[in-house]
BALUMPA-475352 format. One line per field, with one value per residue (C-alpha): residue number from 1; residue in three letters; x, y, z. Coordinates in nm, 3 decimals. Example, Ala and Ser with C-alpha at 12.3 -4.5 7.8 and 13.67 -1.06 7.14 Angstrom:
# BALUMPA-475352
k	1/2;
r	ala/ser;
x	1.230/1.367;
y	-0.450/-0.106;
z	0.780/0.714;
This chain:
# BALUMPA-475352
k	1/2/3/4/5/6/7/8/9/10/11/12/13/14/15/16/17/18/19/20/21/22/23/24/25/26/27/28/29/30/31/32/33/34/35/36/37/38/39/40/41/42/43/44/45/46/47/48/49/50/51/52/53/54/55/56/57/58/59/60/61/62/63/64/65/66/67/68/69/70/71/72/73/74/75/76/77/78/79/80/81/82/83/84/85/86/87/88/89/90/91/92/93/94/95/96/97/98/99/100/101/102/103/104/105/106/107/108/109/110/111/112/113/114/115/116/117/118/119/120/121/122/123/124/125/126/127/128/129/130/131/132/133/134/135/136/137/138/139/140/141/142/143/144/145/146/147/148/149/150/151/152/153/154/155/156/157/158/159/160/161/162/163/164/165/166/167/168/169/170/171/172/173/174/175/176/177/178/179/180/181/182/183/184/185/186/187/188/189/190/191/192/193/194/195/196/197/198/199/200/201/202/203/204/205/206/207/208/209/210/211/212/213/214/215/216/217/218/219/220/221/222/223/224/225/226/227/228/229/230/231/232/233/234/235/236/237/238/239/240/241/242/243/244/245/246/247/248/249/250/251/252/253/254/255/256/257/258/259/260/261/262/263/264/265/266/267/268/269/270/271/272/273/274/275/276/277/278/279/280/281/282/283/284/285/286/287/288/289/290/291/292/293/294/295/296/297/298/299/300/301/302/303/304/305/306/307/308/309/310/311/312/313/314/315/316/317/318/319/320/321/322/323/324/325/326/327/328/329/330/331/332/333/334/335/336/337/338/339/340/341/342/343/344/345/346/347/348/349/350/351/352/353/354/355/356/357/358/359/360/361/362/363/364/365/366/367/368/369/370/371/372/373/374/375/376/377/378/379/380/381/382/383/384/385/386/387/388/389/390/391/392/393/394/395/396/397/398/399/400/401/402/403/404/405/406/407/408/409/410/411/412/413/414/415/416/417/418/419/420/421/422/423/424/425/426/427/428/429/430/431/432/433/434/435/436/437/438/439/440/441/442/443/444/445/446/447/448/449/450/451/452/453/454/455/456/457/458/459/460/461/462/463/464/465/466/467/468/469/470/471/472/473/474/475/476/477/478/479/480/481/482/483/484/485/486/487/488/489/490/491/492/493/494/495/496/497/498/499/500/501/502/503/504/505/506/507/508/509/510/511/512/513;
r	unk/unk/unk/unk/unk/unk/unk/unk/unk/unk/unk/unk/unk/unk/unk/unk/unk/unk/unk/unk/unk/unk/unk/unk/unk/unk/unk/unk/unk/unk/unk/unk/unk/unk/unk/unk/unk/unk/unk/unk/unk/unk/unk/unk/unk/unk/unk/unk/unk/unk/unk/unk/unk/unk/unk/unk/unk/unk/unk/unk/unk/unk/unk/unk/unk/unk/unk/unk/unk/unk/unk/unk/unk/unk/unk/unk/unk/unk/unk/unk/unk/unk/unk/unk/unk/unk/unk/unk/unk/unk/unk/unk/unk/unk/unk/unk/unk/unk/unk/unk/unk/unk/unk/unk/unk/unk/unk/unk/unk/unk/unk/unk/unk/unk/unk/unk/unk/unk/unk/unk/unk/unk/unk/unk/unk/unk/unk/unk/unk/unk/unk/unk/unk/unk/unk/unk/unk/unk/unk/unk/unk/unk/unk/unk/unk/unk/unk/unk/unk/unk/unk/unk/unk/unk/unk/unk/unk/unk/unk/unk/unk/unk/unk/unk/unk/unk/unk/unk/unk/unk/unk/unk/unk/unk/unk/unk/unk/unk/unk/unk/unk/unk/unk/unk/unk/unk/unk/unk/unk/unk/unk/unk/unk/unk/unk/unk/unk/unk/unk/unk/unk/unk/unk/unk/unk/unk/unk/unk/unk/unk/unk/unk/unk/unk/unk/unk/unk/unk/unk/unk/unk/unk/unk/unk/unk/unk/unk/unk/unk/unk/unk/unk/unk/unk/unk/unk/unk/unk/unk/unk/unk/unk/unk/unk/unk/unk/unk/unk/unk/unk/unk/unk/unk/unk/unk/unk/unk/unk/unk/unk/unk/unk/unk/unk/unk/unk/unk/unk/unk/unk/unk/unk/unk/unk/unk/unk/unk/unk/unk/unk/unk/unk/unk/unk/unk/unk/unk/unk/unk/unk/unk/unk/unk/unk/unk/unk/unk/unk/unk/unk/unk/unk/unk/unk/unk/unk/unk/unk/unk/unk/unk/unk/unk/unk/unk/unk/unk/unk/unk/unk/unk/unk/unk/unk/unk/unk/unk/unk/unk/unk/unk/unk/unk/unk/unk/unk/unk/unk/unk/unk/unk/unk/unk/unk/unk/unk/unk/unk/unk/unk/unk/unk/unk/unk/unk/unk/unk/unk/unk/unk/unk/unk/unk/unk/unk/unk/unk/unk/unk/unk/unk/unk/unk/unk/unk/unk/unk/unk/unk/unk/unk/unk/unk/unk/unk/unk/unk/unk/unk/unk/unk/unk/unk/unk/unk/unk/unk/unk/unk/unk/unk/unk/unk/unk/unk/unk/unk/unk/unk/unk/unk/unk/unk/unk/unk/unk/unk/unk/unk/unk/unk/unk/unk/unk/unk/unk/unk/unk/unk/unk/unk/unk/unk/unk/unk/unk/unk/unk/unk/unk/unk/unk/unk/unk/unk/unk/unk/unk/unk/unk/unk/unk/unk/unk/unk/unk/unk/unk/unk/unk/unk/unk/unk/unk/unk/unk/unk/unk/unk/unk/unk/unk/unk/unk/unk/unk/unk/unk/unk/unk/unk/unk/unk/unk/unk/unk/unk/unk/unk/unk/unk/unk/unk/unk/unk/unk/unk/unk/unk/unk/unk/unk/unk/unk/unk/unk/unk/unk/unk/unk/unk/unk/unk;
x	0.000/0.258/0.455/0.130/0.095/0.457/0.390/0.120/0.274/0.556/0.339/0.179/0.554/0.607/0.291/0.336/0.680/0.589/0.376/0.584/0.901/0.658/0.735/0.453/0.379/0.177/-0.013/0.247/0.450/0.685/0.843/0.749/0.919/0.741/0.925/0.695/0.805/0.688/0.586/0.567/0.757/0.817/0.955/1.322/1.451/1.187/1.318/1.320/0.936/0.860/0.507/0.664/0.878/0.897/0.476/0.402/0.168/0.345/0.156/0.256/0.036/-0.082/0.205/0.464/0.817/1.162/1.481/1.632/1.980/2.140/2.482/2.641/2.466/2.206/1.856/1.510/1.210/0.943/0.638/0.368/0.038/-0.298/-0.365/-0.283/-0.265/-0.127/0.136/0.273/0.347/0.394/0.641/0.683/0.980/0.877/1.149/1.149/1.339/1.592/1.693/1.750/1.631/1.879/2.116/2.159/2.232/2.010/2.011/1.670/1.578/1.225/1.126/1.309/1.319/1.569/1.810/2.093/2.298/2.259/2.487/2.396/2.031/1.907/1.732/1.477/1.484/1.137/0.875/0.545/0.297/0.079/-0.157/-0.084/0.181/0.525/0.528/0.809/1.054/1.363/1.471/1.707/1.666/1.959/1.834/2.143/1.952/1.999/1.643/1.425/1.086/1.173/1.307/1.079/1.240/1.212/1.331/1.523/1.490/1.787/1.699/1.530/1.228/1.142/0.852/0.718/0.353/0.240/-0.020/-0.111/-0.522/-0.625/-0.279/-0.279/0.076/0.185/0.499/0.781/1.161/1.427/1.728/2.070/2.445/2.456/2.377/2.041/1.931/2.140/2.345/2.452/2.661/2.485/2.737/2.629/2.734/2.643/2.353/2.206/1.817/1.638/1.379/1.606/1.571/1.829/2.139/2.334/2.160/2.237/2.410/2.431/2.714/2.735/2.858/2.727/2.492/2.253/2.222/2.099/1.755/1.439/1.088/0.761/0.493/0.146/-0.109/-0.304/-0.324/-0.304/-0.495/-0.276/-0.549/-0.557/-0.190/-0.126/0.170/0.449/0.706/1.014/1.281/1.640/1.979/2.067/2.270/2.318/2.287/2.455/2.229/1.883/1.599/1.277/1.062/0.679/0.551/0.132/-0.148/-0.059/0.263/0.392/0.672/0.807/1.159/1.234/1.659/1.680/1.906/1.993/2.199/1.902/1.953/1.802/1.850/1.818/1.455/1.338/1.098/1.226/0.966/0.975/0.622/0.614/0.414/0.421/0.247/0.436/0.451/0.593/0.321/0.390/0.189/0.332/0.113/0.014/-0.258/-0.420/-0.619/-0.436/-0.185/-0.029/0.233/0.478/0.609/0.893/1.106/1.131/0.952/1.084/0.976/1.215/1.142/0.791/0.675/0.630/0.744/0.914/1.298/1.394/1.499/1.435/1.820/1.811/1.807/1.928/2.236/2.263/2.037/1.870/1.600/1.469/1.521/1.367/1.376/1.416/1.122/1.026/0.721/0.455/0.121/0.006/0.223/0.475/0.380/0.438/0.768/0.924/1.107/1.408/1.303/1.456/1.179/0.940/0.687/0.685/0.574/0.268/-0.066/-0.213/-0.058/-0.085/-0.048/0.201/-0.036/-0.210/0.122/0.194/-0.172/-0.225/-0.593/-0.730/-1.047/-0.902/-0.536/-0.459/-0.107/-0.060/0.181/0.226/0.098/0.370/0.161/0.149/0.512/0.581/0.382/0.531/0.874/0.736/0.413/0.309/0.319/0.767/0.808/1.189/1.249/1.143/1.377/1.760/2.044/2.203/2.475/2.415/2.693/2.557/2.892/3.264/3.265/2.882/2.771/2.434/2.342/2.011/1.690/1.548/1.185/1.038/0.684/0.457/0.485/0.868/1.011/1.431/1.627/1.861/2.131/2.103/2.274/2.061/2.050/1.745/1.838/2.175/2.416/2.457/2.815/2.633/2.427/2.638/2.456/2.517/2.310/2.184/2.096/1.910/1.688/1.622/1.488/1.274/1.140/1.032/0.878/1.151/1.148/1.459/1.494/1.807/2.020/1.936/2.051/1.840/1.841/1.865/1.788/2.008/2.276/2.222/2.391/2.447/2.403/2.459/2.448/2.132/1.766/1.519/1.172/0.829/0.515/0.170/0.136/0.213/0.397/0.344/0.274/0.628/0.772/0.674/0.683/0.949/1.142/1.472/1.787/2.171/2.365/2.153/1.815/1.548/1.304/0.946/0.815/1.160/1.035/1.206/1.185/0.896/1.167/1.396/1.378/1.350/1.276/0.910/0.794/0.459/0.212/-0.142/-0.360/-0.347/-0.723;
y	0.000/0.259/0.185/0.255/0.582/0.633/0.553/0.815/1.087/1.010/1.018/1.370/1.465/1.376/1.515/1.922/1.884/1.948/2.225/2.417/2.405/2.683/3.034/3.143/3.480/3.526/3.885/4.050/3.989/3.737/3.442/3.072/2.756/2.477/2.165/1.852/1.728/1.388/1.303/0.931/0.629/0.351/0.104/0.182/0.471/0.501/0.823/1.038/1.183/1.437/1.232/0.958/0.960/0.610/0.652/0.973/1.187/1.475/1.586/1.876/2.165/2.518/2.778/2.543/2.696/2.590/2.720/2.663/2.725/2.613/2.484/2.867/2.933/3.170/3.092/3.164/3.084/2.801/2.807/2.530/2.564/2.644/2.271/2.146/1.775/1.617/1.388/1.540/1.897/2.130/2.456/2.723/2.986/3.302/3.475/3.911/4.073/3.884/3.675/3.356/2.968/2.854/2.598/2.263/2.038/2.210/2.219/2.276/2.304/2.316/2.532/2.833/3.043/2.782/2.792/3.050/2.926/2.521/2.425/2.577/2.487/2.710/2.502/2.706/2.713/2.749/2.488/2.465/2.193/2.039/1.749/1.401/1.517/1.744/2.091/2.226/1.936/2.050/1.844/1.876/1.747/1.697/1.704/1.566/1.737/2.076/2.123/2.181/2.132/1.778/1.689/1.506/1.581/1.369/1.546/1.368/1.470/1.580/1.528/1.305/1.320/1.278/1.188/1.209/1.025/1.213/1.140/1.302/1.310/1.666/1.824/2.040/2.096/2.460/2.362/2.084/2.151/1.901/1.990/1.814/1.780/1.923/2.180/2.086/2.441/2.696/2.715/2.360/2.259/2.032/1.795/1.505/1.181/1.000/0.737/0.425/0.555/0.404/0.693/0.801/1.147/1.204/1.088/1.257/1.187/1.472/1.512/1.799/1.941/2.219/2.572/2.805/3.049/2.772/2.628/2.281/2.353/2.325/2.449/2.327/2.533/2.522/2.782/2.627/2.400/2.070/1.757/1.477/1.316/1.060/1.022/1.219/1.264/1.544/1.574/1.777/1.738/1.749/1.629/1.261/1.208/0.938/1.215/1.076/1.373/1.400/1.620/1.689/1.960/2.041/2.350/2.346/2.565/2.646/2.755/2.512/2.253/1.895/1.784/1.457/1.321/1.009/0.750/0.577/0.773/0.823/0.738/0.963/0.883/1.069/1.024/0.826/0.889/0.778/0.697/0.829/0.732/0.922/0.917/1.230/1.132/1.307/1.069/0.667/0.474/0.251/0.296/0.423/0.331/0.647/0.566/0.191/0.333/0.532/0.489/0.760/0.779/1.021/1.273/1.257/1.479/1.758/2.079/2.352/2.674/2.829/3.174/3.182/2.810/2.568/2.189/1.923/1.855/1.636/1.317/1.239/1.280/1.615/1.970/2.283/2.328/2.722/3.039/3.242/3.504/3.312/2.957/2.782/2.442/2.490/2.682/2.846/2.674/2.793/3.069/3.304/3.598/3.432/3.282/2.931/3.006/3.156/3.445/3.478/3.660/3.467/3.562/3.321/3.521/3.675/3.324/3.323/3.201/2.863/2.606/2.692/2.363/2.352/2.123/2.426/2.582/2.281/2.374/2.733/2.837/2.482/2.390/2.134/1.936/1.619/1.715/1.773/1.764/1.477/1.555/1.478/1.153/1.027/1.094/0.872/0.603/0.561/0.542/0.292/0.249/0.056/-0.326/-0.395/-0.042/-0.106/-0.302/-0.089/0.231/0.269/0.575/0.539/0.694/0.743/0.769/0.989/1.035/1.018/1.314/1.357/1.149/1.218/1.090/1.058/0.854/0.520/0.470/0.139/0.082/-0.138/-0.388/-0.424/-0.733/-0.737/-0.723/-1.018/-0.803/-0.499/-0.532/-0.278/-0.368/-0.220/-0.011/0.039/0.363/0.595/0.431/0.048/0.166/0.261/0.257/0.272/0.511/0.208/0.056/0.270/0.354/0.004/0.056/0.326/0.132/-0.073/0.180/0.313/0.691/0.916/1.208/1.379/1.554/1.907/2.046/2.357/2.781/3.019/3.331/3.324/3.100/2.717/2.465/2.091/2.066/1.685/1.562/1.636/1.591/1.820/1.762/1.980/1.844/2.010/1.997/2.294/2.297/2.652/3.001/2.988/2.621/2.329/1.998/1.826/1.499/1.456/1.250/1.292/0.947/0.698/0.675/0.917/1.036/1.277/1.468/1.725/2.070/2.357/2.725/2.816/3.061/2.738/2.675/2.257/2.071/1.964/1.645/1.639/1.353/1.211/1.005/0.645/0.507;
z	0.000/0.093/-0.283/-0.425/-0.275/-0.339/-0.721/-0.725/-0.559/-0.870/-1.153/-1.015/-0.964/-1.353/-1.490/-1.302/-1.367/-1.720/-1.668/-1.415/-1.658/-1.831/-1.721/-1.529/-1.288/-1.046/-0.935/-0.831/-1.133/-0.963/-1.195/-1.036/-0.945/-0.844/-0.653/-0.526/-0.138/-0.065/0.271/0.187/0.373/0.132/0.408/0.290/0.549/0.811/0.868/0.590/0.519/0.722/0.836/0.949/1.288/1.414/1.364/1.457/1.181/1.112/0.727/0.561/0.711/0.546/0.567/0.600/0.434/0.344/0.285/-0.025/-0.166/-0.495/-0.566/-0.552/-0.206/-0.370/-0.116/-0.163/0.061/-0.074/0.061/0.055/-0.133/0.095/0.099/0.448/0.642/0.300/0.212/-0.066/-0.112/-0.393/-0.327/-0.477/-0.533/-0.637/-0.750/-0.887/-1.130/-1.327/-1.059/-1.199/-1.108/-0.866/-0.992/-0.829/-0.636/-0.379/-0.003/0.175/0.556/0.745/0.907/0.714/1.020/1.197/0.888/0.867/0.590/0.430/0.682/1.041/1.170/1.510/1.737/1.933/2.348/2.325/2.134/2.126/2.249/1.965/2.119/1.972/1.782/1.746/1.595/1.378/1.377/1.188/0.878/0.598/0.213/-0.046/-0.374/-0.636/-0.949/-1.146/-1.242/-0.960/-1.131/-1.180/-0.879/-0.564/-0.231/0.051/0.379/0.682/1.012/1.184/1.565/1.812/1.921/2.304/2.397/2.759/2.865/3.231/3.432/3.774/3.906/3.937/3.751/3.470/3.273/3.186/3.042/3.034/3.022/2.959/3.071/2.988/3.032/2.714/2.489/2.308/2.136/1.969/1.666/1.522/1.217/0.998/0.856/0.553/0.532/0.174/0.262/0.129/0.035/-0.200/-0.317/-0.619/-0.464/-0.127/-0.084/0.231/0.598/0.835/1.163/1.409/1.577/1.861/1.734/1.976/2.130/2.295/2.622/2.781/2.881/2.636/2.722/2.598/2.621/2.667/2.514/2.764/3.052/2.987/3.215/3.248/3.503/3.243/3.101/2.856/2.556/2.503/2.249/2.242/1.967/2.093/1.866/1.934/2.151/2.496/2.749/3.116/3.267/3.203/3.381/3.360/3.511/3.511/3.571/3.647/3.619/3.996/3.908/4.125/3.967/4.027/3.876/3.821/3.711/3.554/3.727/3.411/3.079/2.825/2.466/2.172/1.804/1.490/1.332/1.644/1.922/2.302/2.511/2.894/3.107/3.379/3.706/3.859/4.164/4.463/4.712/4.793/4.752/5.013/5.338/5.732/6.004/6.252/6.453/6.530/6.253/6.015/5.776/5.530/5.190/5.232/4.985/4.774/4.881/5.154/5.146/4.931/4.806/4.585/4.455/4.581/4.419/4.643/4.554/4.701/4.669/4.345/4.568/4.922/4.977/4.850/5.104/4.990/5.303/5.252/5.367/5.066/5.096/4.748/4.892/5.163/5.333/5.674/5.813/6.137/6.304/6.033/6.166/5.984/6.131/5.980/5.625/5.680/5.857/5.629/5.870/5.995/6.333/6.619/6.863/6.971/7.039/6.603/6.575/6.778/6.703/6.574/6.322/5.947/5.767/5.547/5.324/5.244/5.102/4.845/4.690/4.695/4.665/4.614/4.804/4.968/4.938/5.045/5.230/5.573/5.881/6.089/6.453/6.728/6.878/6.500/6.452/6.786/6.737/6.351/6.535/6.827/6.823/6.515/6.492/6.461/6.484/6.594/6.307/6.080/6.071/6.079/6.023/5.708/5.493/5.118/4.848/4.601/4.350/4.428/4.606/4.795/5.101/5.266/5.628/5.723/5.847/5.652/5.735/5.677/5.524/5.673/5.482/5.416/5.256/5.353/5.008/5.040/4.809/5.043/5.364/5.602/5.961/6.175/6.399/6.278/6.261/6.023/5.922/6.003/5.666/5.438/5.072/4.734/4.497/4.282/4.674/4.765/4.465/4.470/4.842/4.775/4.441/4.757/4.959/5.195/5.303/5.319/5.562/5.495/5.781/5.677/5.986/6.128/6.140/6.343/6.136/5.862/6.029/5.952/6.211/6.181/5.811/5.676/6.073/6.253/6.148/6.301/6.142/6.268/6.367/6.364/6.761/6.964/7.300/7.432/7.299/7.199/7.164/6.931/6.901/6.647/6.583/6.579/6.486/6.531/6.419/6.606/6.741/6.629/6.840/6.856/7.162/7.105/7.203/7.070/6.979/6.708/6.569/6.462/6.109/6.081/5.775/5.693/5.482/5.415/5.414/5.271/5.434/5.248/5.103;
């Protein structure tokens, strides 16, 4: 079926080129050249028509223009007759004055904006979401022919195409960045390398090399907010390459955001779509008893808000260490008087007043949000109460590269099953512990909780950073202490009062179903 369609888009390429060797004006007393681009896959180079990308519909649409130059670098623009969504797509150069036809062999790129010469493409920082599909994907076409009107040009595509499925209930997506270790917009060099295609019209496959003015980050953006309560599809084209780093960001219709790294180097080819499915759900879904009758999943990471968005650190390991008037993760014992703790006052009594949840904070103007602070008697019975509460939590040390170490507190769900490959001893110390990267992502695949040792503040002077872990509850102690639980290198415990004006580290829970 696809030869057939191949064969026809041919013959029509055969019958106008007779017509359009003609000389022919339009309106405005402009001289025409007509060029056919076929859109068509014939099974021989799956990625070469701009409509197929490893099966992603991408037709010709109304508008769409090239950039064309000849074999003595003269360049016009083509632009696509009104006809949009087809397979095959007449161009045409309109050319003034005496100018002549442009000699070939030609070079063409799509989209003509990204084009500033045949051999340096400008890939944009910004793109633009497009449901179901990818907008503006950059490709190049070498056509080996000195007559244009003859010639059918099939155009390859000359980067990858990511493509990222997210789902979160009650989320809607603003935009998604990918950021890498890498540039992945800018200026590149497009070099050619002869290739093997069989549609008698291409011969050189393109590949992209950094020249400048770009950066690592790319944005897409939403004109508006996208659901992903039911998973939903993004695409972003970035050059191939096997990037080591790899990051992903969401920004919602709450201008809140969530960043997730991959732990595993992530491959993109030329002409083919890689495939990341993404949860975003914010919390372990494992559950923590509480209460004889309460259990809750805790979220994945520790309370942030960075620049006025509020968000929860990347990994559970993660805590900022430093003081910023734009960055916040250790917080003074959140009222109202003091916006959720964010001060640096180090009087009690600035701090007075009853307990602002910091669940509110994480969903700003919602009804209702399903985060909240752990009360002090929930926080001890987790740690004792619960049925082998002793077994289930231990100090650890976590080896994040050669030259980064964490220390911290593992929590245990409920329902832990011992990894026979891991060697974690309940209880233990936080040298006892001592844990790979790759061991402990396999842990929390199985439902274990991190709480870093993000030390504490005392206005804008942090203490014990990377040794103690001092973590608020929602209870009150007086008009000017609080409740909070604590860890050093061994056991952890709640019922800790200290000073409201303290900041401490907050992670945030939701009730299981």
């Amino acid at each position: 079926m696809k030869k057939y369609k191949l064969l026809l888009a041919v013959v029509a390429v055969f019958a106008l080129s007779i017509s359009s060797c003609k000389k022919e004006e339009n309106n405005n007393g402009e001289r025409l050249t007509h060029f056919y681009a076929s859109s068509e896959n014939d099974n021989t180079d799956n990625t070469n028509p701009k409509s197929y990308l490893s099966g992603l519909s991408m037709h010709w649409d109304v508008n769409d223009s090239v950039r064309l130059w000849g074999s003595d670098n003269s360049q016009g623009y083509l632009y696509k007759t009104k006809t949009g969504g087809s397979q095959n797509s007449e161009f045409i150069y309109a050319r003034t004055g005496n100018a002549p036809i442009l000699n070939g062999p030609y070079a063409i790129g799509f989209p003509a904006r990204y084009w500033n010469t045949k051999n340096v493409v400008t890939l944009p920082a910004t793109q633009k979401y497009v449901a179901n599909s990818a907008k503006d994907i950059p490709q190049y076409a070498f056509v080996n022919s000195s007559v244009m009107s003859s010639a059918l040009v099939g155009f390859y595509n000359v980067c990858g195409l990511v493509k990222l499925n997210l789902s979160d209930p009650g989320v809607s997506v603003t935009s998604v960045a990918i950021t890498t270790d890498s540039p992945i917009y800018g200026d590149f060099n497009v070099s050619t390398a002869p290739g093997t295609s069989n549609h008698g019209y291409s011969n050189a496959i393109p590949s992209l090399e950094y020249s400048g003015n770009g950066g690592n980050t790319v944005t897409l953006v939403c004109n508006t907010p996208q659901s992903i309560h039911n998973q939903k599809s993004f695409y972003i084209y970035i050059p191939a390459g096997n990037y080591s780093q790899f990051e992903i960001t969401i920004t919602t219709n709450d201008e809140r955001t969530l960043t997730k790294r991959a732990t595993n180097s992530i491959l993109v080819e030329r002409g083919k779509i890689t495939t990341i499915t993404l949860p975003l759900e914010s919390y372990i879904a494992y559950p923590f008893s509480v209460s004889a009758n309460t259990q809750v999943l805790f979220s994945s990471g520790n309370l942030q808000c960075i620049n006025g968005h509020w968000r929860f650190a990347a990994h559970q390991y993660d805590f900022l260490g430093t003081y910023s008037s734009n960055s916040w993760d250790l917080f003074g014992w959140s009222t109202e008087a003091t916006d959720f703790g964010m001060s640096t006052s180090t009087t009690n009594d600035d701090y007075s007043g009853s307990f602002w949840d910091w669940g509110t904070a994480i969903n700003p103007g919602a009804a209702s949000t399903p985060w909240r602070t752990l009360t002090d008697g929930e926080w001890t019975y987790l740690l004792s109460g619960r049925t082998n509460a002793t077994n289930l939590w231990g100090m650890a040390t976590i080896t994040i590269d050669a030259s980064t170490t964490v220390q911290g507190l593992v929590l245990l769900p409920d329902n832990w099953t011992t990894i026979s490959t891991i060697p974690f001893a309940a209880r233990g110390s936080v040298n006892a512990n001592r844990l790979s990267l790759s061991q402990w992502n396999q842990m929390e695949t199985n439902g274990a909780v991190f709480l870093p040792a993000a030390g504490n503040r005392n206005g804008t002077t942090l203490a014990s950073t990377g040794a103690n872990g001092n973590y608020w509850t929602a209870t009150s102690a007086s008009n000017t202490n609080a409740y909070y639980m604590g860890f050093a290198s061994a056991t952890p415990s709640a019922n800790r009062s200290g000073g409201r004006h303290t900041g401490r580290a907050v992670r945030l829970v939701q009730d299981a179903n």
